[in-house]
C-alpha positions in Angstrom: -15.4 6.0 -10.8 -18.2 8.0 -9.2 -17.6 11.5 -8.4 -20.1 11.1 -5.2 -17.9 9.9 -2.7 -17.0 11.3 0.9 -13.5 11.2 1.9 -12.6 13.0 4.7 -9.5 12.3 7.0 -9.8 12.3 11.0 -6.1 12.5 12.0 -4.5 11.6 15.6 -0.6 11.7 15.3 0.3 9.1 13.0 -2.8 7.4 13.0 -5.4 8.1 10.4 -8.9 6.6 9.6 -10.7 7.3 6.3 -14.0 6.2 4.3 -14.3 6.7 0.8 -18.2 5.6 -0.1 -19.8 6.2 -3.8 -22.1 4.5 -5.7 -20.1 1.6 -6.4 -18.1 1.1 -3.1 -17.9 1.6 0.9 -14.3 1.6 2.2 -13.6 2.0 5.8 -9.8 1.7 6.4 -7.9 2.7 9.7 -4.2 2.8 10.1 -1.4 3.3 12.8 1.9 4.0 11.6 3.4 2.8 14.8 1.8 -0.2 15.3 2.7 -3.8 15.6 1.1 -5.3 12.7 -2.0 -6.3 13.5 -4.6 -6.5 10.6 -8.2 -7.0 9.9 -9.2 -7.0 6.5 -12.7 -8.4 5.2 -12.9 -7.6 1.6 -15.0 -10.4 0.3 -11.9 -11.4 -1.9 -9.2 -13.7 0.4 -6.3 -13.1 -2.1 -6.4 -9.9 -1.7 -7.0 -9.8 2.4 -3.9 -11.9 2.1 -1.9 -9.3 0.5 -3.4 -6.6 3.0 -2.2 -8.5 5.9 1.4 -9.6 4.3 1.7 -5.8 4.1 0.6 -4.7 7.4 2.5 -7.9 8.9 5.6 -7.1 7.2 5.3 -3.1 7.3 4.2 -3.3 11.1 1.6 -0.6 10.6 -1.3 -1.5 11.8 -4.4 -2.0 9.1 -8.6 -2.0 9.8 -10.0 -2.7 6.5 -13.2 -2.8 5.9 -15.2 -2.9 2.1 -18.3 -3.2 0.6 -19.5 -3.4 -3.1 -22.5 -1.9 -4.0 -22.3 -3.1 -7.5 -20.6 -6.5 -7.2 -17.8 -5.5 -9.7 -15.0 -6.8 -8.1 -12.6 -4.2 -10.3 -14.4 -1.1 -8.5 -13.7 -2.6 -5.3 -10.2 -3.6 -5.7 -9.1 -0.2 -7.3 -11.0 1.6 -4.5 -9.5 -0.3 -2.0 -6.2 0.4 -2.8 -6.9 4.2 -3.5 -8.0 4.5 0.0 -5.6 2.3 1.4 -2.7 4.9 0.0 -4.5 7.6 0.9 -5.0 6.8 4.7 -1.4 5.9 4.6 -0.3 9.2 3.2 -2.4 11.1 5.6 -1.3 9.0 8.2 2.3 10.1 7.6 1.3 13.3 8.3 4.3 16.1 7.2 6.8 13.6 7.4 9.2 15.0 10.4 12.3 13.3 11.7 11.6 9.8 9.3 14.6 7.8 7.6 12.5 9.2 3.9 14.0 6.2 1.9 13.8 2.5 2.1 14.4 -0.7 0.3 14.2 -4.3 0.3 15.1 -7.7 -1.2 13.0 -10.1 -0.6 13.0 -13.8 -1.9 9.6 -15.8 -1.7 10.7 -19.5 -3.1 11.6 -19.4 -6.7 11.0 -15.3 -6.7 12.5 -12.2 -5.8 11.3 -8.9 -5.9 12.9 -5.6 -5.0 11.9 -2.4 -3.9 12.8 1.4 -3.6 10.9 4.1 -2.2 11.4 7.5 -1.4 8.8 9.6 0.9 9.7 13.1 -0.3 5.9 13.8 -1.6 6.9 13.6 -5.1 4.3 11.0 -6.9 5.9 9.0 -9.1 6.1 4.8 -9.2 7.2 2.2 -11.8 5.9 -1.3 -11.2 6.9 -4.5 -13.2 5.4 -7.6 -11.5 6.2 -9.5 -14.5 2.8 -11.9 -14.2 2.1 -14.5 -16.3 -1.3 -16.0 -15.8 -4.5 -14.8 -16.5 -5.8 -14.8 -13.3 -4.1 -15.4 -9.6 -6.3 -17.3 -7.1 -9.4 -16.0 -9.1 -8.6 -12.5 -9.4 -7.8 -11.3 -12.9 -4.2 -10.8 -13.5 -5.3 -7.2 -14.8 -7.6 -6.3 -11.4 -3.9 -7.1 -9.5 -1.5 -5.2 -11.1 -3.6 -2.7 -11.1 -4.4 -2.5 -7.3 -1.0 -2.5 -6.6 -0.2 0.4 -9.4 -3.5 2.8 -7.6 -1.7 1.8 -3.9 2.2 3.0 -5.5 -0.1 6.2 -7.4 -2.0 7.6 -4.2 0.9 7.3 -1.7 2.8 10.7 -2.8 6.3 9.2 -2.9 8.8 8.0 -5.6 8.4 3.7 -5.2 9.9 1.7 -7.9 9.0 -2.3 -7.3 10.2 -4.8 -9.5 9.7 -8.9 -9.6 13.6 -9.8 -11.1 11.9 -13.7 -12.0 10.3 -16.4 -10.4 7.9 -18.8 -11.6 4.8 -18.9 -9.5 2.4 -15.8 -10.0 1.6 -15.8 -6.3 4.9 -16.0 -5.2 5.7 -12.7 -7.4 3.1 -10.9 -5.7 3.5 -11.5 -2.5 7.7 -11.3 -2.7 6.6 -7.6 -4.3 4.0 -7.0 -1.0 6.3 -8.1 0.8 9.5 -6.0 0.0 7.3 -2.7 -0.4 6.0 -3.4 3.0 9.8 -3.6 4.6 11.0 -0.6 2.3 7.6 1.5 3.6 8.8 0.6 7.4 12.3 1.6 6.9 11.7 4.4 5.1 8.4 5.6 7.1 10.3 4.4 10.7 11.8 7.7 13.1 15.3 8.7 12.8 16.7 9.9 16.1 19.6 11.5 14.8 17.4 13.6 12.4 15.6 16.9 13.1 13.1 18.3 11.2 12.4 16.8 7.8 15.2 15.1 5.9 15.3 17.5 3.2 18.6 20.0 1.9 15.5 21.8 0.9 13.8 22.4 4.7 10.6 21.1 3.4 9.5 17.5 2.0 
């Protein structure tokens, strides 16, 4: 990646809008934690708009996406879409006060299930297993997907473990996995009115 880039965060409660631009990419993304699920995504690359708005849908978090390649590698532009992506999310969730802090889901897409885990505590960590067979999923290498997924699970600082248990159908494994981080993300990420503070024995998350 290019070290030239511009990054800075312009934050307004749990909203959060971000660019990241370098040599090989512009990214604009903007997103509302509290939102409904509405989406916009214009990547140049409809499988992975698709997977965008399955996750704002499914999350409800509102998502304004929108990327550029200055290079026409798609690779640069699906890795620095994700990065950014996570990022704005993370910043978004600001210092995490009076949230559930886990979440999980099941989620069956036809002959596929995939699972999901995550904890919001601001400790990185993430194990993926999407267990894909094909070389390439509705023209994107199968390399270029796993590994926008593993830079969105790296750049959220939290503990999310995804796994696809089987299926048959490469795009159904995806999007079951999208899918189930997306409704482990709302849980986790949603306001606890019982809790005060941060949910932590510690006092800080």
């Amino acid at each position: 990646m290019s070290s030239n880039s511009s990054e800075g965060p312009e934050y307004r409660g749990r909203f959060m809008k971000k660019e990241r631009n370098t040599q090989e990419t512009n990214i604009k993304v903007e997103v509302d934690i509290d939102g409904k699920g509405s989406v916009f995504c214009k990547t140049g690359y409809p499988f992975i708009d698709h997977l965008v708005s399955t996750f704002g849908k499914h999350s409800m978090i509102n998502i304004s996406v929108e990327a550029k390649s200055n290079d026409s590698i798609s690779h640069h532009l699906i890795e620095d879409l994700a990065i950014t992506l996570s990022q704005t999310l993370n910043n978004a969730l600001s210092d995490r006060q009076r949230i559930r802090r886990f979440g999980y889901a099941i989620v069956p897409m036809d002959e596929s299930l995939a699972v999901s885990s995550i904890d919001l505590a601001k400790r990185q960590f993430f194990k993926l297993s999407l267990n894909l067979d094909t070389k390439q999923i509705e023209g994107i290498p199968r390399e270029d997907l796993v590994h926008f997924m593993g830079s969105l699970l790296q750049n959220l600082n939290a503990c999310t473990h995804i796994c696809v248990q089987y299926g048959e159908n490469d795009h159904h494994k995806i999007e079951a996995a999208m899918k189930a981080l997306a409704i482990a993300l709302r849980m986790a990420a949603s306001i606890d009115d019982k809790q005060t503070g941060v949910p932590s024995t510690k006092g800080v998350i």
